[in-house]
C-alpha positions, 0 to 999 in steps of 0.5 A: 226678215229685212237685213236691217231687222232681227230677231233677238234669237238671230242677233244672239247667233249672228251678233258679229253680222249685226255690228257689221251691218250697224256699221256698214248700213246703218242702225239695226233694230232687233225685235222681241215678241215681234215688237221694235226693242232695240237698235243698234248704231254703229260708236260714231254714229251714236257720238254723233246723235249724243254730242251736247251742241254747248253747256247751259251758260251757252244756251242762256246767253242765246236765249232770245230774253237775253238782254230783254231786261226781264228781271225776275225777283227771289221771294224773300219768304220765310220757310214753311214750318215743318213737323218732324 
């Protein structure tokens, strides 16, 4: 297998490698059945990739409706009747 794949059995014996190639190369993927199963990325990296780029009041005051005068309005009906 390439440097950048492994085996679950090869990752379990050389587990310390894997991390060293996750953080020298880049992510390593380790297969299972000699299916895709896993990757493994290097904590930078993987801040990077799940860092929120803002919060949703952020998002909504950069929503192209902003400011488009679209009002929607609450229904003011009664709840439906529920048997217990």
């Amino acid at each position: 297998m390439s440097t950048d794949t492994w085996t679950v059995t090869e990752a379990k014996a050389k587990f310390s490698e894997v991390i060293d190639q996750a953080r020298t190369r880049g992510p390593q993927t380790v297969t299972r059945h000699g299916r895709s199963a896993v990757a493994i990325v290097a904590a930078p990296e993987w801040e990077r990739i799940t860092r929120r780029a803002g919060n949703l009041a952020e998002f909504f005051a950069a929503s192209p409706l902003h400011g488009s005068g679209l009002v929607a309005e609450r229904q003011h009906d009664r709840p439906r009747p529920v048997e217990l």
